[in-house]
N, C-alpha and C positions, 0 to 999 in steps of 0.2 A: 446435529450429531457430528463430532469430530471425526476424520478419516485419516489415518497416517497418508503420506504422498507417498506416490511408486518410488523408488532408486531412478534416478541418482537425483532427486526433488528433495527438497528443504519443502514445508509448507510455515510460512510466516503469520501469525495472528495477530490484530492488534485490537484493543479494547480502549474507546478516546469516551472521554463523559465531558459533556459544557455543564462544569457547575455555577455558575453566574455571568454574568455581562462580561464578557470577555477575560474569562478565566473560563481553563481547562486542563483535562490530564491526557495522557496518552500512556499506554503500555505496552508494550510488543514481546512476542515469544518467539523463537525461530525451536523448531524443532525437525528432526531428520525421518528419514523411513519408518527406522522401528518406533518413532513415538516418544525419543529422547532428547531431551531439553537441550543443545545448543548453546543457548544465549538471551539475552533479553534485554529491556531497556525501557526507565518511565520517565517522563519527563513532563511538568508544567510546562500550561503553551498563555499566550494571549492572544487571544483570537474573538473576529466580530459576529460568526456565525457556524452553525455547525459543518456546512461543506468548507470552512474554511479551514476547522479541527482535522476534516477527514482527510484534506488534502495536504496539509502539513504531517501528518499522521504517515501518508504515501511517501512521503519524503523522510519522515527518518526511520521507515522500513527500506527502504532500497538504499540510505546511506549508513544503515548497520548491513547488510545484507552485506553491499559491497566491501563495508570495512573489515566483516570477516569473511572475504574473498568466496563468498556464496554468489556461485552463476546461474547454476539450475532452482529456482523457485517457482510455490505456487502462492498467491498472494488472491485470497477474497478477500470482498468487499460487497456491503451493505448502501454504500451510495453511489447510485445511476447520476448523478451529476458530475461527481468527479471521476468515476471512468469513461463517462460518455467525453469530459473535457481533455482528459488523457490520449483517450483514441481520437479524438478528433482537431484536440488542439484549439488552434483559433478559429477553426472551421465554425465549428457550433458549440461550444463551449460557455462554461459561465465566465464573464469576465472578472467577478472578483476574484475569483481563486487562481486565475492564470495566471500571473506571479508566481505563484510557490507550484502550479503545475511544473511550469516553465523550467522549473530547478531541480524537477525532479529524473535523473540519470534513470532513463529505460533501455536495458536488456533488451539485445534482439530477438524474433518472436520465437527463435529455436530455442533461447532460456528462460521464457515467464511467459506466462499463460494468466490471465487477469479473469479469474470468475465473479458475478456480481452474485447476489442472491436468485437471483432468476436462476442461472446455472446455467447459462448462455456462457459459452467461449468470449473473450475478448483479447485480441493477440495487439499487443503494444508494438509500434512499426520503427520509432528509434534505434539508435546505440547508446551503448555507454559511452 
């Protein structure tokens, strides 16, 4: 179930499907507090696996985010591989996706808060 985000949060949705062997879609939504639409964005990817979708996916939510000069977000996510590679980096990380991890501009942990489906906290330690 959908939750508006407190003020002064953005919460960002994205919706990625692998329809065949390296074709995919992506979709994203940015919406505000009271529940209103923002902005959005879909784009075909090609991509070799689905944490690769998901982790490109990461990356053109936080480079809409940024492009519409959004600092406060809340950003879930359904895959514990690419936030486990986010927060950890090359520590423990998957190595194929680290590439497009790599390039993906993280807000400091006082701007985005990374929920996985579990509902576990995950604070990103970068900058933009």
């Amino acid at each position: 179930m959908w939750t508006t985000p407190t003020p002064p949060f953005f919460k960002i949705n994205v919706d990625d499907t692998w329809m065949a062997p390296l074709q995919a879609k992506v979709s994203i939504i940015f919406r505000d507090s009271d529940g209103l639409l923002i902005g959005g964005k879909a784009k075909s990817l090609v991509q070799a696996s689905s944490e690769e979708i998901e982790a490109e996916a990461k990356l053109a939510r936080m480079k809409l985010a940024h492009k519409h000069h959004i600092d406060h977000a809340i950003i879930e996510s359904d895959s514990k591989v690419v936030i486990h590679t986010l927060s950890n980096l090359m520590c423990k990380g998957s190595w194929p996706i680290f590439p497009i991890v790599n390039m993906i501009p993280i807000p400091s942990p006082s701007l985005v808060m990374v929920l996985p489906r579990d509902g576990l906290p995950c604070l990103l330690l970068d900058e933009f």
